[in-house]
C-alpha positions as a Markdown table, in Angstrom:
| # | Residue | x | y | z |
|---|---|---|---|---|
| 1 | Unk | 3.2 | 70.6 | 53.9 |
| 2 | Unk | 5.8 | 68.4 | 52.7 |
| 3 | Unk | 4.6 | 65.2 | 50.6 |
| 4 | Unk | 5.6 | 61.7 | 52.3 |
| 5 | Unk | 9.0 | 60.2 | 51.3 |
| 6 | Unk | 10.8 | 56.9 | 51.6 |
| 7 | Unk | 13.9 | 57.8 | 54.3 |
| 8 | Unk | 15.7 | 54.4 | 53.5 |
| 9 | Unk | 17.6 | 53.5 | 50.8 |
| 10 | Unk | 16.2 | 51.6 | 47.9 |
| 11 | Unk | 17.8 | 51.3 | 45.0 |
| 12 | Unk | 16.5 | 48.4 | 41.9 |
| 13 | Unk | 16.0 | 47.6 | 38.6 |
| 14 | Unk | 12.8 | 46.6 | 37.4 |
| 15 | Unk | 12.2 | 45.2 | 33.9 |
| 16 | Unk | 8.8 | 46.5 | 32.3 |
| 17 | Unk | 6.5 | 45.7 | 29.6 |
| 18 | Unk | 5.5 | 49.4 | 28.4 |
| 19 | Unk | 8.2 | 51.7 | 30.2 |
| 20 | Unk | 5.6 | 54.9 | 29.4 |
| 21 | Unk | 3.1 | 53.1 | 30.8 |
| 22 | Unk | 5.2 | 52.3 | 34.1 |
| 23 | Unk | 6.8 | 56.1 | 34.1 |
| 24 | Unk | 3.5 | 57.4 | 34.5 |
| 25 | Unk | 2.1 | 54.9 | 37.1 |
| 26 | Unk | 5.4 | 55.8 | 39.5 |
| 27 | Unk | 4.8 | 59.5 | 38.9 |
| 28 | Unk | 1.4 | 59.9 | 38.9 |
| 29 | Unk | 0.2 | 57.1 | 41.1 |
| 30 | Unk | 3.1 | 56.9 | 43.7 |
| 31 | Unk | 4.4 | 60.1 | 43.3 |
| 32 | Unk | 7.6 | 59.4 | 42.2 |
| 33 | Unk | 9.9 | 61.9 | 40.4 |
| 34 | Unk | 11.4 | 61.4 | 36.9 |
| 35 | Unk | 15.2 | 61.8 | 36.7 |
| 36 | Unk | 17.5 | 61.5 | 33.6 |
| 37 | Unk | 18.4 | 57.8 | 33.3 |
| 38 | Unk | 21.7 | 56.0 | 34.1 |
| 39 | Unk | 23.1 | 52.6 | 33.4 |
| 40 | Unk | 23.6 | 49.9 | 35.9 |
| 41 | Unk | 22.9 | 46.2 | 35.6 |
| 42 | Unk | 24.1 | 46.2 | 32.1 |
| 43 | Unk | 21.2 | 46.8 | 31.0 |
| 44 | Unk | 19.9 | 49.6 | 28.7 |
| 45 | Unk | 17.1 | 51.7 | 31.6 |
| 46 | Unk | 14.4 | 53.8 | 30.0 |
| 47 | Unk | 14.1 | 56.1 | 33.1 |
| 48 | Unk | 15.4 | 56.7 | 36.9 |
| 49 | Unk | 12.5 | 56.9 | 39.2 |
| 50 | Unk | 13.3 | 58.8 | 42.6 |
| 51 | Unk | 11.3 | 59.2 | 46.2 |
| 52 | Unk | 13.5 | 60.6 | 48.8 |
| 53 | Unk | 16.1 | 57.6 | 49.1 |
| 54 | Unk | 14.1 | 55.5 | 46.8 |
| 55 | Unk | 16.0 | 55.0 | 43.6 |
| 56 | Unk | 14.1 | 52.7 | 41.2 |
| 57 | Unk | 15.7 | 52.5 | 37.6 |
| 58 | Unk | 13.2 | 50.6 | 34.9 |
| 59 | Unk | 13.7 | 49.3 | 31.3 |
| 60 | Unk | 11.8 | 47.4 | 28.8 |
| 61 | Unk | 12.3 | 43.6 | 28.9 |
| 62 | Unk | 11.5 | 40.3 | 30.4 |
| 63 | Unk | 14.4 | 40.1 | 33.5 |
| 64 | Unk | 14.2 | 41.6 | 36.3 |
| 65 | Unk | 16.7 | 41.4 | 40.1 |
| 66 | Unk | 16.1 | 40.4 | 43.5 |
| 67 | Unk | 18.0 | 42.6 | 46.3 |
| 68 | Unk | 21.2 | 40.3 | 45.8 |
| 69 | Unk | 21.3 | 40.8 | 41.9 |
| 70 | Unk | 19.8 | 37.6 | 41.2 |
| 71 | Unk | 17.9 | 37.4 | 37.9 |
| 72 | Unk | 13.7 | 37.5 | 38.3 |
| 73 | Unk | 11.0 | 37.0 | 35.8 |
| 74 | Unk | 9.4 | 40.4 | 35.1 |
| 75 | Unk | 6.8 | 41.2 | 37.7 |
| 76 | Unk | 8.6 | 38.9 | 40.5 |
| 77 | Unk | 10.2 | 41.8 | 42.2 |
| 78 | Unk | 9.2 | 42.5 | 45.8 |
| 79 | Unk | 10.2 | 45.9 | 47.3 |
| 80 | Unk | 9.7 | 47.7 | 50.5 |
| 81 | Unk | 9.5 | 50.9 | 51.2 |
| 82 | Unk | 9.7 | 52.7 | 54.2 |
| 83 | Unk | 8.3 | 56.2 | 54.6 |
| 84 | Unk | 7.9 | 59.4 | 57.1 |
| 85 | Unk | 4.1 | 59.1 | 56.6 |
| 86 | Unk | 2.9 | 55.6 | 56.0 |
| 87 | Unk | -1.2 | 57.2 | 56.2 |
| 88 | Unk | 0.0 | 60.2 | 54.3 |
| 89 | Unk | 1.5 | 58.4 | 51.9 |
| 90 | Unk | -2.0 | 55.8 | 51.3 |
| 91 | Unk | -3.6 | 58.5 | 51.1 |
| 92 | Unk | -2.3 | 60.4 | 48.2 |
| 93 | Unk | -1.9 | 57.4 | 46.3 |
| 94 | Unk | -5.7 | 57.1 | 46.9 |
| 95 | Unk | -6.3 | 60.8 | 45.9 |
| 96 | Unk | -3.8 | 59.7 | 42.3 |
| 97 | Unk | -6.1 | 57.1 | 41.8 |
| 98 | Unk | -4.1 | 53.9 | 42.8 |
| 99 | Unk | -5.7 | 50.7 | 44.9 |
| 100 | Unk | -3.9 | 50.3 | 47.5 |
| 101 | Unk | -4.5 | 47.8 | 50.1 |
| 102 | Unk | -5.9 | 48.7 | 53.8 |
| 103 | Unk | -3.3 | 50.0 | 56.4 |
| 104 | Unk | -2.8 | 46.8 | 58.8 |
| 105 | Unk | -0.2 | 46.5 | 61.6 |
| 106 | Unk | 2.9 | 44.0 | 61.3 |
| 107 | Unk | 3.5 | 43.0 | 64.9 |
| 108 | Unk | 6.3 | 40.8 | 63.8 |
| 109 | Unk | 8.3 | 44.1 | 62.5 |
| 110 | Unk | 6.6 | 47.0 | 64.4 |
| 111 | Unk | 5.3 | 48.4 | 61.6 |
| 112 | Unk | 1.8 | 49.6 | 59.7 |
| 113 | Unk | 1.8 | 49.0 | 56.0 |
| 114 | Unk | 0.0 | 48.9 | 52.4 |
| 115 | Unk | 0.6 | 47.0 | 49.4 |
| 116 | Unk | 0.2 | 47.9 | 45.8 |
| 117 | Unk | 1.2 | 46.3 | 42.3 |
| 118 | Unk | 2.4 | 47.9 | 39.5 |
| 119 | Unk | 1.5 | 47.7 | 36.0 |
| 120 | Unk | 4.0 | 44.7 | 35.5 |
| 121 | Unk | 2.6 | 42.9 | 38.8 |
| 122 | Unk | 5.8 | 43.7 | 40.6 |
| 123 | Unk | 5.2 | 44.0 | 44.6 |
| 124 | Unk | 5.5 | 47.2 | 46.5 |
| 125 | Unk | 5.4 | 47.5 | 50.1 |
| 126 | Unk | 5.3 | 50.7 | 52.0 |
| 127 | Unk | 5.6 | 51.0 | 55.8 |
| 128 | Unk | 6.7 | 53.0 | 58.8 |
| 129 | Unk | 7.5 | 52.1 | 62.1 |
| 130 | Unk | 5.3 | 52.7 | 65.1 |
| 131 | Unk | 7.9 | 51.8 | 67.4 |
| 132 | Unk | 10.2 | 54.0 | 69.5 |
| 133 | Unk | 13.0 | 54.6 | 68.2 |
| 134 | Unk | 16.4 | 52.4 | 68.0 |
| 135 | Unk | 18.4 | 52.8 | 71.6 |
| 136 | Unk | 22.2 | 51.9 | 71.4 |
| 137 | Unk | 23.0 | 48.1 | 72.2 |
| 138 | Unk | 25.8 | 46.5 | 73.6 |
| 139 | Unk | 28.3 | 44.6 | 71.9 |
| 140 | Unk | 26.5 | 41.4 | 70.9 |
| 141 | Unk | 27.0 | 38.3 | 72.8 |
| 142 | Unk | 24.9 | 35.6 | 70.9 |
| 143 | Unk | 26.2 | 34.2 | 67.8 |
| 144 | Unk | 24.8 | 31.0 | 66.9 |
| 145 | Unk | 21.8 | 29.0 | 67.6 |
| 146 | Unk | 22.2 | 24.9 | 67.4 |
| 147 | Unk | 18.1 | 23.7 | 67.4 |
| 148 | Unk | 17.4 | 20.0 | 68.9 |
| 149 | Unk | 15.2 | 18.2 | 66.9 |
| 150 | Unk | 13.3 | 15.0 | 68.8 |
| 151 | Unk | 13.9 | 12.3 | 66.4 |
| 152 | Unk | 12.6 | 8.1 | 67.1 |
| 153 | Unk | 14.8 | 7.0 | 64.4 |
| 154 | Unk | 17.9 | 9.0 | 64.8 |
| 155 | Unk | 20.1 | 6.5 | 62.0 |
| 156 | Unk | 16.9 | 7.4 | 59.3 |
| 157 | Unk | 17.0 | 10.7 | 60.0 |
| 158 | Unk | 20.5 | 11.4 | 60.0 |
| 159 | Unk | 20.5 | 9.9 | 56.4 |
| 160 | Unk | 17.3 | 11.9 | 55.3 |
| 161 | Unk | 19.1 | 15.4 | 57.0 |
| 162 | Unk | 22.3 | 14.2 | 54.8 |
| 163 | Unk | 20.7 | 13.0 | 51.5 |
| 164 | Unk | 17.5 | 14.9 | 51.2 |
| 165 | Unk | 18.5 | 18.0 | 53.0 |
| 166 | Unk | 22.4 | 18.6 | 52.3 |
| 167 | Unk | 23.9 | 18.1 | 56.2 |
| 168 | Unk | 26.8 | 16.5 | 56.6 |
| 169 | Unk | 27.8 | 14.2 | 59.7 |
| 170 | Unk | 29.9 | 16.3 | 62.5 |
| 171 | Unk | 29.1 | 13.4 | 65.0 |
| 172 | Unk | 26.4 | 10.7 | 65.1 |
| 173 | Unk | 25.2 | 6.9 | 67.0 |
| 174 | Unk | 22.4 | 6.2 | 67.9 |
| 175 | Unk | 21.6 | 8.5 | 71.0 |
| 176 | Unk | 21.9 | 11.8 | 68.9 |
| 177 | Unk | 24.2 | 13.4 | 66.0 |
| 178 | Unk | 25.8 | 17.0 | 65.2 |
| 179 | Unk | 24.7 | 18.0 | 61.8 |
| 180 | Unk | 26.2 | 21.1 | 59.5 |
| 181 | Unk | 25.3 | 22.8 | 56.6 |
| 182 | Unk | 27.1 | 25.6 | 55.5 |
| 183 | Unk | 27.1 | 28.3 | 58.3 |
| 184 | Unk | 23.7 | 25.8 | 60.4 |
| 185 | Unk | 24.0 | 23.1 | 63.4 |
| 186 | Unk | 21.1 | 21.4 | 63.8 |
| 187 | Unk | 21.2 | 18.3 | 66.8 |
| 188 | Unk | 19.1 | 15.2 | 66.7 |
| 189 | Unk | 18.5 | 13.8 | 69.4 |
| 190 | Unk | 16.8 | 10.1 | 70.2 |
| 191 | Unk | 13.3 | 10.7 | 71.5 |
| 192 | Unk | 13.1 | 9.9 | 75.1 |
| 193 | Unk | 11.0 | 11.4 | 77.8 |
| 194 | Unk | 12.7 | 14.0 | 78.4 |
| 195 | Unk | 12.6 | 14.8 | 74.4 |
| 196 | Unk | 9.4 | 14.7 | 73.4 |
| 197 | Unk | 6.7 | 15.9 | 71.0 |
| 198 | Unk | 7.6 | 18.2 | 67.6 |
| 199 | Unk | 11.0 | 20.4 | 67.1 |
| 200 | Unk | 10.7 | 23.3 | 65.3 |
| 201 | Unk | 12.9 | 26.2 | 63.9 |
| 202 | Unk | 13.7 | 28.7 | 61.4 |
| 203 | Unk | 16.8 | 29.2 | 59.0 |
| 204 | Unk | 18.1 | 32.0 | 57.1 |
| 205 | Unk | 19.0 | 30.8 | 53.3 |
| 206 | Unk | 20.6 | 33.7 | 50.6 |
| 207 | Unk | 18.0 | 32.7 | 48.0 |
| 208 | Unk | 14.9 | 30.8 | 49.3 |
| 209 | Unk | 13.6 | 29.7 | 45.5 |
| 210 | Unk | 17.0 | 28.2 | 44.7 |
| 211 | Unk | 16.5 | 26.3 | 48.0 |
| 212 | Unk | 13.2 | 25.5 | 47.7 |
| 213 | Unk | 13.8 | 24.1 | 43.9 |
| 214 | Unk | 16.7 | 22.0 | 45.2 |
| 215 | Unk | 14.9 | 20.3 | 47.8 |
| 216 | Unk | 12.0 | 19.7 | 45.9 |
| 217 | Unk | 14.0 | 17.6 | 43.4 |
| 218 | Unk | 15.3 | 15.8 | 46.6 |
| 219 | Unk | 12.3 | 14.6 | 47.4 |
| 220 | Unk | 12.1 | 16.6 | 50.3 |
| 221 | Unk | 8.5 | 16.8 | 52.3 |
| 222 | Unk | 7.9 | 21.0 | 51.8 |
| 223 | Unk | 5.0 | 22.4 | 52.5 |
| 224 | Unk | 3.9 | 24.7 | 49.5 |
| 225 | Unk | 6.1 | 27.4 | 47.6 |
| 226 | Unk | 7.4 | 30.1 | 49.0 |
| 227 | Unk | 5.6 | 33.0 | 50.3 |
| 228 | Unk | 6.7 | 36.8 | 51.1 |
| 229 | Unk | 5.6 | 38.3 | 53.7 |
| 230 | Unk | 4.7 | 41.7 | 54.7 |
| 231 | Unk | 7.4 | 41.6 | 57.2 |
| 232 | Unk | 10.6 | 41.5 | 54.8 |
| 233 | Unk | 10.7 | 37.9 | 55.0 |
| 234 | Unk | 10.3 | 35.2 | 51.9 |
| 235 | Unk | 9.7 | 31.5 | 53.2 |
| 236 | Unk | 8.5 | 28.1 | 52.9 |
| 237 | Unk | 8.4 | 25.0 | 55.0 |
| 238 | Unk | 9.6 | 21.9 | 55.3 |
| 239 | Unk | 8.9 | 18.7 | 57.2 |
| 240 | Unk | 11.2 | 15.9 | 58.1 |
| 241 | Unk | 10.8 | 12.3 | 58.5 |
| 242 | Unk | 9.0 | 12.3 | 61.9 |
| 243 | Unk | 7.4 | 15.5 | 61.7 |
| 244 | Unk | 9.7 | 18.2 | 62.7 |
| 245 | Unk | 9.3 | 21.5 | 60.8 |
| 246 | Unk | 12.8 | 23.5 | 59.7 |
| 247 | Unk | 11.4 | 27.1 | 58.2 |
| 248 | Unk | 13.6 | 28.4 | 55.3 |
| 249 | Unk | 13.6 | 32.2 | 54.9 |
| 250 | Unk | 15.2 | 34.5 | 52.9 |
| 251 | Unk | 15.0 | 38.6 | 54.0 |
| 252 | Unk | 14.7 | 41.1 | 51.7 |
| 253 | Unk | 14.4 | 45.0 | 51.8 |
């Protein structure tokens, strides 16, 4: 019987403390193989760890590298995994003596999954789909969603959206405004009874801490640091001056 494997591609860099240390844990715990190492990053790598389509390259330092190559702290690094065998695969980590976490199902990505840590604290996810499979889809239609947030002020909040959150003004009096950030619409609108209550919505950023940090020194009302979640997804929230909630996240493999 064949052992599980990851059948998407992964490929990383992972800075270590002890690179023996880490060698064995991939091997012997997870099951990885130990290939001669290669150079990428420009960094010096200690060894090339490989699982089916996972590719995990590791050296001795204190720098690490998000999925878009940004520089981490060592032990920051969250990865996903998907495999052929999701209970399989728990299972001979179990039997190598690692501690993973219980199986639990993702509803949000159709998926069961574990968590584990390695030596170095860095975050590994491994999952498998208990969907059916993919069916061809047409040619997409939508392409971008413009949010309407309820706003009592609309002048105060078109200057908080400017200042503290980085829009800039497309339209605006006092009835509503057109707001844009980079590739994001968002449309305030003057509470009324027909507008009513607490907006909400969700925005994809490229690096969610480099958001978070800049909006912090803004001043800006966020709710906590960010958090990954099992789903692929690393986000945080943030409130604006009437209570209306803009989610930041940031995917990752």
């Amino acid at each position: 019987m064949n052992k599980p494997a990851v059948v998407a591609p992964v490929s990383r860099f992972l800075a270590v403390a002890d690179a023996n240390r880490s060698i064995a844990f991939y091997r012997d715990v997870l099951g990885f193989e130990v290939l001669k190492t290669k150079h990428q990053y420009r960094v010096d790598t200690s060894a090339e760890l490989v699982l089916g389509q996972a590719h995990i390259q590791i050296g001795a330092g204190e720098t690490t590298f998000d999925s878009t190559g940004q520089r981490r702290p060592r032990g920051a690094a969250i990865l996903f995994f998907e495999v052929d065998d999701v209970a399989a695969m728990r299972d001979a980590v179990v039997a190598r003596g690692g501690a993973p976490t219980e199986l639990e199902k993702v509803n949000w990505i159709k998926m069961r999954m574990f968590e584990i840590h390695d030596p170095d604290g860095h975050t590994l996810w491994f999952g498998q789909s208990f969907q059916e499979p993919d069916r061809p889809r047409p040619e997409a239609m939508l392409e971008q969603a413009l949010p309407t947030l309820p706003l009592s002020n609309v002048a105060a909040g078109v200057k908080h959206y400017c200042d503290v959150l980085g829009f800039s003004i497309d339209y605006a009096d006092d009835k509503g405004a057109v707001l844009n950030r980079d590739k994001v619409t968002v449309l305030l609108v003057a509470r009324t009874a027909k507008h009513t209550g607490i907006g909400a919505c969700s925005v994809y950023v490229r690096d969610a801490d480099a958001f978070h940090a800049e909006l912090v020194a803004k001043g800006a009302n966020v709710q906590g640091e960010p958090v990954s979640r099992p789903w692929g997804l690393r986000d945080f929230r943030v409130l604006d001056l009437e209570g209306n909630e803009i989610t930041f996240g940031q995917p990752f493999e």
